[in-house]
VOBA-1610 file (N, C-alpha, C; in pm, whole numbers, padded with zeros to 5 digits, always signed):
BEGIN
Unk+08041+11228+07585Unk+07956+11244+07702Unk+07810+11256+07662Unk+07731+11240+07735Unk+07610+11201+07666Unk+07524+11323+07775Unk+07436+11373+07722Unk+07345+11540+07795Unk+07249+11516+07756Unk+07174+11556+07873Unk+07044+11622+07897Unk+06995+11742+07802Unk+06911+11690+07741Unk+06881+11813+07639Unk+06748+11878+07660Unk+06726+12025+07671Unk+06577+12036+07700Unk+06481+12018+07697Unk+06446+11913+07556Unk+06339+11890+07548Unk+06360+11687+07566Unk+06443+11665+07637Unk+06425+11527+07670Unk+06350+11503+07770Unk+06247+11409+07759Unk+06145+11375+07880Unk+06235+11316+08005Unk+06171+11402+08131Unk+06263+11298+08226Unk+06271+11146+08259Unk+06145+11056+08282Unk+06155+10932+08274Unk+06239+10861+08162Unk+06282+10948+08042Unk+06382+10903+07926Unk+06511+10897+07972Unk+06555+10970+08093Unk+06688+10958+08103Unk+06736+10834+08164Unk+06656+10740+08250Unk+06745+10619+08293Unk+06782+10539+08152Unk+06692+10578+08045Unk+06711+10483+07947Unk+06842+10507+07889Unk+06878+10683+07846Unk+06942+10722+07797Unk+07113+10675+07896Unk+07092+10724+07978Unk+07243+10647+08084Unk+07249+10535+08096Unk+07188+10409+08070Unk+07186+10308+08051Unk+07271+10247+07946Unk+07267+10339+07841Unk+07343+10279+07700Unk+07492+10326+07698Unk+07598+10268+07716Unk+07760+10319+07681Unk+07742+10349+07511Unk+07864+10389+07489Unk+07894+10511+07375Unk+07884+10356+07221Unk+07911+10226+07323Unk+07943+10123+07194Unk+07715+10096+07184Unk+07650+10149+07252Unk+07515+10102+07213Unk+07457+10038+07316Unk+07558+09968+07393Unk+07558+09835+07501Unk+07458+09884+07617Unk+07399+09836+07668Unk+07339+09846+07818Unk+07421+09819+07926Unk+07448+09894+07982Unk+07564+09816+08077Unk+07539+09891+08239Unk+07432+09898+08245Unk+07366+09916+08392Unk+07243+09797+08375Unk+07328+09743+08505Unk+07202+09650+08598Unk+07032+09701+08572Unk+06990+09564+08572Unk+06817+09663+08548Unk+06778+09690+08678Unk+06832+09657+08823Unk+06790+09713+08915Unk+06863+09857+08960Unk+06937+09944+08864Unk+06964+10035+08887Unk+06932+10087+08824Unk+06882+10041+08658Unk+06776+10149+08603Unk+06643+10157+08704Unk+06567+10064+08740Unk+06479+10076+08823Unk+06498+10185+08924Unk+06651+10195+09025Unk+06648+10290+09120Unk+06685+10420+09023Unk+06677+10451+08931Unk+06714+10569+08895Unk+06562+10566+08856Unk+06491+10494+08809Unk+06339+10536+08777Unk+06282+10629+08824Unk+06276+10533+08988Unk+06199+10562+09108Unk+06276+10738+09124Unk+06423+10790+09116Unk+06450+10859+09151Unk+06342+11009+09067Unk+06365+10942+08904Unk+06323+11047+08784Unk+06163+11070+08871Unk+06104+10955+08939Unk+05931+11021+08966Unk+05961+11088+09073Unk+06030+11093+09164Unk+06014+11165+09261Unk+06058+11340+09227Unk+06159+11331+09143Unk+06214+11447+09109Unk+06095+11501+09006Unk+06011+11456+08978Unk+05904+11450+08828Unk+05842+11543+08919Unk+05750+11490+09028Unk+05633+11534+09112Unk+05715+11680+09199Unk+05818+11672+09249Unk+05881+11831+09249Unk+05910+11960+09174Unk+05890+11900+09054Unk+05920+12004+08931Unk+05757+11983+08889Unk+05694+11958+08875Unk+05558+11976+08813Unk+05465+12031+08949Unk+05490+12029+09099Unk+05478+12106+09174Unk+05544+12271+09212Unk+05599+12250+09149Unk+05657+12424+09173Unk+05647+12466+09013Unk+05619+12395+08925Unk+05633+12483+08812Unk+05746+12492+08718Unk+05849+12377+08761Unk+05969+12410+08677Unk+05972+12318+08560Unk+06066+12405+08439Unk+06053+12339+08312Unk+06208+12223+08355Unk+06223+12117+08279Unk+06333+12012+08300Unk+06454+12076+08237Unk+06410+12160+08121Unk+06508+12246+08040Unk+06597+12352+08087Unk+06514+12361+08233Unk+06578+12523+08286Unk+06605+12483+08424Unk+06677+12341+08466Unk+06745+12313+08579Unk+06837+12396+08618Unk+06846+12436+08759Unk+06956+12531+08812Unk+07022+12479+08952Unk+07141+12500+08961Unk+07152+12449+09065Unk+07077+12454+09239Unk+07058+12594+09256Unk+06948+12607+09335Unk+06797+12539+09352Unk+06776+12507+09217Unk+06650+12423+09248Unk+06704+12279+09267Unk+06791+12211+09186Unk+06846+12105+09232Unk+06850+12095+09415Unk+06911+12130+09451Unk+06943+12131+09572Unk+06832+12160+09677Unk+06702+12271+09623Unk+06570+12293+09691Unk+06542+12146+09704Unk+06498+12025+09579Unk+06501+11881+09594Unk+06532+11820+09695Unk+06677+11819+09652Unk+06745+11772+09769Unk+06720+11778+09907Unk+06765+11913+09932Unk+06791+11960+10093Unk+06621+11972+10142Unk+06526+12008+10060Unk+06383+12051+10126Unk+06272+11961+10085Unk+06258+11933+09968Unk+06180+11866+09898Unk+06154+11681+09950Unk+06260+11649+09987Unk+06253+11504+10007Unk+06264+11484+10158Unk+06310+11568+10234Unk+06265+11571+10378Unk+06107+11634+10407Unk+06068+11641+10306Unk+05904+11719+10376Unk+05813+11547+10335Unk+05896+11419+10230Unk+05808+11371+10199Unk+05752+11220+10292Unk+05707+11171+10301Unk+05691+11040+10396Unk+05731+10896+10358Unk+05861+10960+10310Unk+05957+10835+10331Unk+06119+10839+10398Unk+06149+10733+10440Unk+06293+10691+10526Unk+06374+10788+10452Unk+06481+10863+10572Unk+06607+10886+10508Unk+06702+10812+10437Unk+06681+10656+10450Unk+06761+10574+10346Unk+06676+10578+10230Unk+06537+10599+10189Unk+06468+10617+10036Unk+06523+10714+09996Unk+06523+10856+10089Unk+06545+10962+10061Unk+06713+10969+09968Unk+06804+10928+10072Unk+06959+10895+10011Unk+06909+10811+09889Unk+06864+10696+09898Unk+06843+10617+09739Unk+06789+10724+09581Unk+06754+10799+09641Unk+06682+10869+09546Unk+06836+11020+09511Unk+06861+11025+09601Unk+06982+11118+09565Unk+07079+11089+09500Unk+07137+10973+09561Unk+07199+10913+09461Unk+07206+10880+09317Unk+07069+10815+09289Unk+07019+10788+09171Unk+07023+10923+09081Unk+06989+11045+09143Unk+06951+11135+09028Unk+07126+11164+09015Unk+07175+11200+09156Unk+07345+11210+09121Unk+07452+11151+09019Unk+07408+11018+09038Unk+07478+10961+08932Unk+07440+10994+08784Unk+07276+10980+08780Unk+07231+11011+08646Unk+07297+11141+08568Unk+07296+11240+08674Unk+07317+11409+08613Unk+07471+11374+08549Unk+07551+11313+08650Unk+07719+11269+08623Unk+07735+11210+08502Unk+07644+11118+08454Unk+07605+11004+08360Unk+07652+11109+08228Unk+07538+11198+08244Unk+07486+11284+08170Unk+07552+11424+08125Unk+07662+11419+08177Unk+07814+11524+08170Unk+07707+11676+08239Unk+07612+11622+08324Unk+07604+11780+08439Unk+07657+11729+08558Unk+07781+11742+08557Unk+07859+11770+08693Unk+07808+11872+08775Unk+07794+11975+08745Unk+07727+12093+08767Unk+07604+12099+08825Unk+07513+12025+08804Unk+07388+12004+08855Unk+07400+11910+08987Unk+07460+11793+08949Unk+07476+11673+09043Unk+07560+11727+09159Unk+07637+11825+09195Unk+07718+11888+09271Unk+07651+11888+09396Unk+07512+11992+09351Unk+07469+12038+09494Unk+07373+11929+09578Unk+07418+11820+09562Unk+07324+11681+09583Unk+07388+11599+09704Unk+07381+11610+09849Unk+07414+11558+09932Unk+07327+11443+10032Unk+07426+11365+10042Unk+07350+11224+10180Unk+07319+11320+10251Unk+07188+11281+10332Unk+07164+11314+10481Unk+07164+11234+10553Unk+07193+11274+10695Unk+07259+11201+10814Unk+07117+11097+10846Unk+07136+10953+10820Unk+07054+10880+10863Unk+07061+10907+11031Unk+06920+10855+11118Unk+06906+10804+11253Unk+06982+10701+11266Unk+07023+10711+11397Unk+07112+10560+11460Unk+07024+10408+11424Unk+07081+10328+11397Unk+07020+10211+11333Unk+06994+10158+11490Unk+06872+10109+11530Unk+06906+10004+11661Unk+06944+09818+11608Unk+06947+09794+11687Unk+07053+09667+11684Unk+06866+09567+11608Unk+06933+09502+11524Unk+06828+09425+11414Unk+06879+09226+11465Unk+06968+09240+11547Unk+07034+09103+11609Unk+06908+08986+11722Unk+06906+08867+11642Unk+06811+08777+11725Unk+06876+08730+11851Unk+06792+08762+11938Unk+06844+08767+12088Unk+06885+08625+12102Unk+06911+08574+12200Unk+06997+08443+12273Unk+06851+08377+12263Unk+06755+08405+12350Unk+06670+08344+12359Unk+06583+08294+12287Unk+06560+08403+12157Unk+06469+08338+12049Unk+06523+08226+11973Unk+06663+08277+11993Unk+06765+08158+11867Unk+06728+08004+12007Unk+06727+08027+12090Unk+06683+07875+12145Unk+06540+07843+12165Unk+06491+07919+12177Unk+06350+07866+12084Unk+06306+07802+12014Unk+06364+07875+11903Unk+06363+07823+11763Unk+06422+07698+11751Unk+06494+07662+11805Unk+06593+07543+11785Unk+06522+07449+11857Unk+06417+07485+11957Unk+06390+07371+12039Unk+06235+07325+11911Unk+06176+07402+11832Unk+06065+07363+11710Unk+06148+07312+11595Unk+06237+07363+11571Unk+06319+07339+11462Unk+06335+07188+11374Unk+06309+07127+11286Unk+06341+07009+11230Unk+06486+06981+11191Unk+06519+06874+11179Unk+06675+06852+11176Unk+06725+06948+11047Unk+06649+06935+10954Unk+06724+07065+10798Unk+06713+07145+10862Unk+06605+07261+10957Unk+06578+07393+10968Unk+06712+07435+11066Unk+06716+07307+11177Unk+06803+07311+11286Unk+06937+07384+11250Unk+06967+07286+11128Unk+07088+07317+11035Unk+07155+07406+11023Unk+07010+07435+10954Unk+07031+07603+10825Unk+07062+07706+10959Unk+06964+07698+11023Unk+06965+07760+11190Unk+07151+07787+11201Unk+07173+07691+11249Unk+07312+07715+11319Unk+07411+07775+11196Unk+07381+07691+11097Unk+07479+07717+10969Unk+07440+07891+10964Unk+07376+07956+10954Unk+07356+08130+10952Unk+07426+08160+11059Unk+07354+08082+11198Unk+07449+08148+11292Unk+07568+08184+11355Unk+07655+08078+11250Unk+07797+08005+11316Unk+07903+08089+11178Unk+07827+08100+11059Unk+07860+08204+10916Unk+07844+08291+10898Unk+07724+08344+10945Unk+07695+08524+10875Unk+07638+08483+10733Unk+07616+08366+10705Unk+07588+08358+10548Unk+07436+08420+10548Unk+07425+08549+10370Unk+07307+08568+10348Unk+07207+08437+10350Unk+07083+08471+10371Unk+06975+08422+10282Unk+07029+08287+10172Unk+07055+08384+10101Unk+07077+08371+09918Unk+07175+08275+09962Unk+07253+08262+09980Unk+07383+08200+09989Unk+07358+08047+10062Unk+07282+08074+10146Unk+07237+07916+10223Unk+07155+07856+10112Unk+07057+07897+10013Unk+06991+07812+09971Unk+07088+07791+09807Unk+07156+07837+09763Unk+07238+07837+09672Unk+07349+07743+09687Unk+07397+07722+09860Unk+07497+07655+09870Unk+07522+07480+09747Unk+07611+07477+09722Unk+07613+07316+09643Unk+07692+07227+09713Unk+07661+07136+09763Unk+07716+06995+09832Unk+07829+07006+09822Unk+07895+07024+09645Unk+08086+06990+09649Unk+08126+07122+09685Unk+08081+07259+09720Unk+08176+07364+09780Unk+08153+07333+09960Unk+08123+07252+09981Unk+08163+07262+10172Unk+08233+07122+10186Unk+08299+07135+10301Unk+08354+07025+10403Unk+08367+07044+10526Unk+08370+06938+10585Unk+08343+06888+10735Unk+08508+06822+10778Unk+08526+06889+10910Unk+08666+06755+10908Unk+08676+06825+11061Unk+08776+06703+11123Unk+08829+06714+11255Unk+08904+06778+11312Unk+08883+06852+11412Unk+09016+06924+11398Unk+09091+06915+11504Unk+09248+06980+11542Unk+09351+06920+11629Unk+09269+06883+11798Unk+09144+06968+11800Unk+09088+06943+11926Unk+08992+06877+11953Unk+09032+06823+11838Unk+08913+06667+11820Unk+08765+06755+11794Unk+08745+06850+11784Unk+08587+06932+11698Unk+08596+06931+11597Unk+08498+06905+11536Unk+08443+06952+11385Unk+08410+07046+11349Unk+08491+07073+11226Unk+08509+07257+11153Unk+08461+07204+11024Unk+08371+07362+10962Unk+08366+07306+10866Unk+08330+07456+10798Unk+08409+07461+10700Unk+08400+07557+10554Unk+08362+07565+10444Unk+08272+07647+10345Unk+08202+07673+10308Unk+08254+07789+10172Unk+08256+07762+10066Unk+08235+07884+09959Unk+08074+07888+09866Unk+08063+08008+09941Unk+07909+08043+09891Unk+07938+08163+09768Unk+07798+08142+09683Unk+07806+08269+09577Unk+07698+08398+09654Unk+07738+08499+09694Unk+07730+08585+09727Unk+07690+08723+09684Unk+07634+08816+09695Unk+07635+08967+09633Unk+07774+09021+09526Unk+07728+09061+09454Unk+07897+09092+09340Unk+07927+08969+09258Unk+07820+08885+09267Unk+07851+08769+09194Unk+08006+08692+09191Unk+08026+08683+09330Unk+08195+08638+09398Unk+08126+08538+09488Unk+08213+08446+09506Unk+08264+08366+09613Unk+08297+08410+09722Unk+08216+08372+09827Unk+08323+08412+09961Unk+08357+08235+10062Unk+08425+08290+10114Unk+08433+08206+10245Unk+08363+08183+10313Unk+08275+08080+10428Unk+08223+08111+10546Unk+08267+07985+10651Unk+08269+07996+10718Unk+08328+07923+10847Unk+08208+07892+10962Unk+08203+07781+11002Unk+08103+07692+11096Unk+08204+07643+11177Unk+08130+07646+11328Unk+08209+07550+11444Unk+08122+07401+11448Unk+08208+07341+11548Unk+08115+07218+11566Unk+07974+07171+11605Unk+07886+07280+11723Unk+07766+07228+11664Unk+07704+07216+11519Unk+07726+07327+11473Unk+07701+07322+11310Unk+07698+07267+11226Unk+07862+07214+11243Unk+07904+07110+11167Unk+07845+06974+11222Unk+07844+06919+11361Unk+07711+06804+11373Unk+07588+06773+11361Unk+07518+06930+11292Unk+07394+06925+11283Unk+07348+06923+11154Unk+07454+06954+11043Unk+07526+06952+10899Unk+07498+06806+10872Unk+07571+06697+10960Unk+07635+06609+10993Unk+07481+06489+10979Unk+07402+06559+11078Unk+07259+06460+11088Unk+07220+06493+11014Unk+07169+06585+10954Unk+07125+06659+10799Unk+07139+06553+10712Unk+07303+06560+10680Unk+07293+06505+10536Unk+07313+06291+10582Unk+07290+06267+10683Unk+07254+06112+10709Unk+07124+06086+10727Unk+06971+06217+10714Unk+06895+06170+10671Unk+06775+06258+10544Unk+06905+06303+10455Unk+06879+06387+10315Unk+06739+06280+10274Unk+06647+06339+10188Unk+06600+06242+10160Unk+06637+06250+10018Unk+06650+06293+09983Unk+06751+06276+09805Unk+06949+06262+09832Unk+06997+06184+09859Unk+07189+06212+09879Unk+07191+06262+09750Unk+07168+06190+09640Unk+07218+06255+09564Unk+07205+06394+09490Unk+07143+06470+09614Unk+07093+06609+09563Unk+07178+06723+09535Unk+07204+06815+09447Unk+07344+06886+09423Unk+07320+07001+09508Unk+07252+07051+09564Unk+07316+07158+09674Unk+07225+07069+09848Unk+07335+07151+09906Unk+07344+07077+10035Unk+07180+07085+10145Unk+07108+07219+10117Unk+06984+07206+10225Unk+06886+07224+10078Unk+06798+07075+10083Unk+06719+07153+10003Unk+06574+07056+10052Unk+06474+07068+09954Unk+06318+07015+09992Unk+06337+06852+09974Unk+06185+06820+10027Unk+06219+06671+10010Unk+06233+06595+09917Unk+06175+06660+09784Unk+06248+06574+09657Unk+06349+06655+09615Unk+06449+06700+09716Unk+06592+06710+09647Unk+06584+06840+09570Unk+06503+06933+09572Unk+06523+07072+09504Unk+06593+07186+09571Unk+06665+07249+09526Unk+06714+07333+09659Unk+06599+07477+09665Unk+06630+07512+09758Unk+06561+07608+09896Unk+06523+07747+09822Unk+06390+07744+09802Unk+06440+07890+09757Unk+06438+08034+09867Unk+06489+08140+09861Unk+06461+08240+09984Unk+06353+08242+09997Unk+06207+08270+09912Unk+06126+08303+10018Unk+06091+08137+10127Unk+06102+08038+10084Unk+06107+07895+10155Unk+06145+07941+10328Unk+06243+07973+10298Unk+06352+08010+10408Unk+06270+08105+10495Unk+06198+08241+10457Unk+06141+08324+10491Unk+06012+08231+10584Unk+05921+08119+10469Unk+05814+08065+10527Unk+05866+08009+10662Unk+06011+07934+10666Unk+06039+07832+10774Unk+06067+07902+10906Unk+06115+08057+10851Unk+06160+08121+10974Unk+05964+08204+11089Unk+05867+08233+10997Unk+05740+08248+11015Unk+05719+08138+11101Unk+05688+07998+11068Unk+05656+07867+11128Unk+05688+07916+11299Unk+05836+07942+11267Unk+05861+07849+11383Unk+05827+08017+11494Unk+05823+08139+11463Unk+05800+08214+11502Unk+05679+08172+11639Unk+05587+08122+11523Unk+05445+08105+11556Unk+05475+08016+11663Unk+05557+07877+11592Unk+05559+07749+11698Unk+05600+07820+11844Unk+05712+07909+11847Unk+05779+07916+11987Unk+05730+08065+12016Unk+05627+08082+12005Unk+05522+08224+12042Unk+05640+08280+12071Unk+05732+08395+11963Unk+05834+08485+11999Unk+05709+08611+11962Unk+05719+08682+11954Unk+05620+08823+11944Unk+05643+08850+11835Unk+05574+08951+11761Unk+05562+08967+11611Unk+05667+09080+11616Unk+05672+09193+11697Unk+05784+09288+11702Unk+05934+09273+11715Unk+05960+09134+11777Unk+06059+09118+11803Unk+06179+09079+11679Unk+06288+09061+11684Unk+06409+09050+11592Unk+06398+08883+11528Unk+06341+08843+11432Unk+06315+08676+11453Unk+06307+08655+11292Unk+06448+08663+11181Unk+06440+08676+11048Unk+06638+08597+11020Unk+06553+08544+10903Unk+06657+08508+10889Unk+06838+08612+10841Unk+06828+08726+10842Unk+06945+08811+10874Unk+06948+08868+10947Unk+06838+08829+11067Unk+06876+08887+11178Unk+06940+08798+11276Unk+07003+08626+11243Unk+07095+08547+11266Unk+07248+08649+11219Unk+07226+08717+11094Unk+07384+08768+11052Unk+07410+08871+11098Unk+07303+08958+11120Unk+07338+09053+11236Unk+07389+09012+11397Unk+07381+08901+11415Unk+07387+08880+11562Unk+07530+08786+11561Unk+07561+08739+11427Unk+07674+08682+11439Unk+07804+08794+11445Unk+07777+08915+11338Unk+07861+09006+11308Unk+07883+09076+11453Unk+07800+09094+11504Unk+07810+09169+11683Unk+07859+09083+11753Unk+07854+08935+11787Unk+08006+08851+11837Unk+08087+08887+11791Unk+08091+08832+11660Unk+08263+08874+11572Unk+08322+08981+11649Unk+08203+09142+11659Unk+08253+09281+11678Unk+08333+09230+11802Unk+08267+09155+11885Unk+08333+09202+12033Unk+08485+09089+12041Unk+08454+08987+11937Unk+08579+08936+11985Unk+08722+08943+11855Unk+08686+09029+11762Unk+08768+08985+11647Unk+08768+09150+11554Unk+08920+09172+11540Unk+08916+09274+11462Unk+08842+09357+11308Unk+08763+09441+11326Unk+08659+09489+11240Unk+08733+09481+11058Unk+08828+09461+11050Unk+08862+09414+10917Unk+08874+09297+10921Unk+08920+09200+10997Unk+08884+09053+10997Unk+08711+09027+10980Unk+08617+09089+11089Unk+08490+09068+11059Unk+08424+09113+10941Unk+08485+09215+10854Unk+08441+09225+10752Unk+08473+09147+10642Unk+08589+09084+10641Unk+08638+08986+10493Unk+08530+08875+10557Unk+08495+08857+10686Unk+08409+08737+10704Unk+08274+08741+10689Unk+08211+08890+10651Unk+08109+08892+10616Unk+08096+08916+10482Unk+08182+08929+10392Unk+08178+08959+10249Unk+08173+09098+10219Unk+08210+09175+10280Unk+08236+09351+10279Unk+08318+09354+10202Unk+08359+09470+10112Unk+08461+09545+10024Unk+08504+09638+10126Unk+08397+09666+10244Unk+08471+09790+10298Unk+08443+09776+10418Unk+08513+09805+10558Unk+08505+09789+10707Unk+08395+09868+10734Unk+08383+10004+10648Unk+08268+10094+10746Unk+08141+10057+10670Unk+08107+09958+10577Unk+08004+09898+10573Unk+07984+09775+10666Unk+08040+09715+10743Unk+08018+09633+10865Unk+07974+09687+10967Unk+08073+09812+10980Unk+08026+09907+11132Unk+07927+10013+11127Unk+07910+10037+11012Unk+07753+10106+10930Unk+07628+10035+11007Unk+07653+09921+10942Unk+07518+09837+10903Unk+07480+09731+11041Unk+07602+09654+11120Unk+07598+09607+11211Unk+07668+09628+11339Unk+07729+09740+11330Unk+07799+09765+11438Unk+07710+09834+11528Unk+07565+09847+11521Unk+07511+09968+11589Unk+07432+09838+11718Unk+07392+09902+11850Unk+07348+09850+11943Unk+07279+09896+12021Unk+07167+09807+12135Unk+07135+09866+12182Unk+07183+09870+12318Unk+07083+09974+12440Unk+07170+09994+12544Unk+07244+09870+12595Unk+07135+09787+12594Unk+07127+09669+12707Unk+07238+09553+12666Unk+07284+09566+12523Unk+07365+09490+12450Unk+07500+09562+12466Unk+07484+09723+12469Unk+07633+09798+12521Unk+07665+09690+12637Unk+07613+09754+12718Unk+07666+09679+12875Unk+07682+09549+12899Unk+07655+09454+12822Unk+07628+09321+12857Unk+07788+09289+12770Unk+07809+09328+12666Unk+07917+09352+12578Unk+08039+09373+12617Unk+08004+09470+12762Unk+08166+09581+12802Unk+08202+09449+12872Unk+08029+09461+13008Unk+08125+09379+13105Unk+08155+09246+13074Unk+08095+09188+12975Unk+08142+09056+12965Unk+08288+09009+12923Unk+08348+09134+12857Unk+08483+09108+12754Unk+08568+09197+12919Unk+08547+09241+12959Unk+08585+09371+13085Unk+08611+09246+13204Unk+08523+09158+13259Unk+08540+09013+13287Unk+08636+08947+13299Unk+08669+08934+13153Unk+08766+08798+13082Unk+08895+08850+13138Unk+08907+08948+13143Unk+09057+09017+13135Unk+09110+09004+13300Unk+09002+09036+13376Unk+09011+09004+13500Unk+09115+08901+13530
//
């Protein structure tokens, strides 16, 4: 087990939990980074009250915690990022003991981050036949960002199906460095369809990319979703990003398809990260939600 010793500098410890017992690095560098960020925040609390790093107690741990990072002017999700980080580190570090008194606090209700009906036709009415695409292809998938411009030509297909529509499926590389699934209906797939009959590279190896055939990178995606903002004067406050298409797909899914089905379709390991992150709404989307499914049954 590897410890905290008194006279180890704190910014030394992401380095030190970083290394397994064979020498190896075997934390992500963006989690040494979030344990960084955690060591300064915890730095500027202990050099404000006076405490040595050598003479951690659980009570001051937890002063951190519970007092220290709610007085400071950042989000309760920085705040949790930063708890975590030192949590794991202390664990890293065989102080179970320390890391104990280290608890999440109750984030605020998320409001709904989902692009309304109307902007998504907006957009579609500025849209160029690729943007149109990518457009529906987010909306009809849930696919990240990352995943649309990563896509490669030989992981999708297009085909007919018993009701004479065009379906079409998709394995994208994803978060966790996995494969997932994603699934498109038929506008999608016809707009897929005009896409690649006027590619200006065919022989380009992933499916949406620039005009000499390079594929897309995210911030690209970011610029195209800005454009058209501007083109179809949606307001600068409003929901108008490209995952805020996957938020708005995951809240269909919610209302028509069981929350472990919508989660293997969004690439979740876990259901209450779907209903965490997208299950939240607002009023006007409650009600429009009840009575519309409240309706059907009629």
């Amino acid at each position: 087990m590897k410890k905290i010793h008194k006279h180890t500098l704190l910014l030394d410890v992401p380095n030190i939990v970083s290394i397994n017992k064979y020498g190896v690095i075997d934390i992500k560098p963006g989690t040494v980074q979030a344990y960084r960020l955690a060591c300064q925040s915890f730095l500027k609390f202990l050099e404000r009250d006076n405490i040595k790093f050598g003479k951690l107690s659980k009570k001051k741990i937890f002063k951190w915690s519970d007092r220290w990072l709610g007085e400071q002017s950042i989000s309760v999700h920085t705040a949790n990022s930063y708890r975590r980080s030192l949590k794991a580190m202390l664990r890293k570090c065989g102080r179970e003991d320390l890391a104990e008194p280290i608890h999440q606090a109750k984030p605020p209700a998320r409001e709904s981050k989902a692009m309304s009906d109307e902007n998504l036709a907006k957009a579609l009415m500025y849209a160029s036949v690729r943007d149109a695409a990518i457009i529906m292809f987010i909306r009809d998938s849930g696919a990240r960002r990352g995943a649309v411009c990563s896509l490669r030509y030989e992981n999708f297909r297009i085909w007919c199906g018993d009701s004479g529509d065009l379906r079409m499926a998709a394995k994208v590389w994803t978060k966790g460095d996995k494969y997932d699934l994603v699934l498109a209906g038929h506008q999608c797939a016809t707009a897929v369809n005009l896409w690649l009959s006027i590619r200006p590279v065919q022989s380009a190896e992933y499916l949406f990319t620039t005009s000499d055939g390079r594929p897309l990178h995210p911030q690209t995606l970011n610029s195209v979703f800005k454009r058209l903002r501007v083109q179809a004067k949606i307001p600068a406050d409003e929901n108008f990003f490209p995952h805020s298409l996957r938020h708005r797909f995951a809240q269909k899914m919610l209302d028509e398809l069981d929350a472990k089905v919508v989660s293997q379709l969004m690439g979740h390991s876990k259901v209450s990260t779907t209903l965490d992150i997208y299950g939240h709404r607002d009023e006007e989307s409650l009600i429009n939600s009840y009575f519309s499914r409240n309706d059907k049954k009629v």
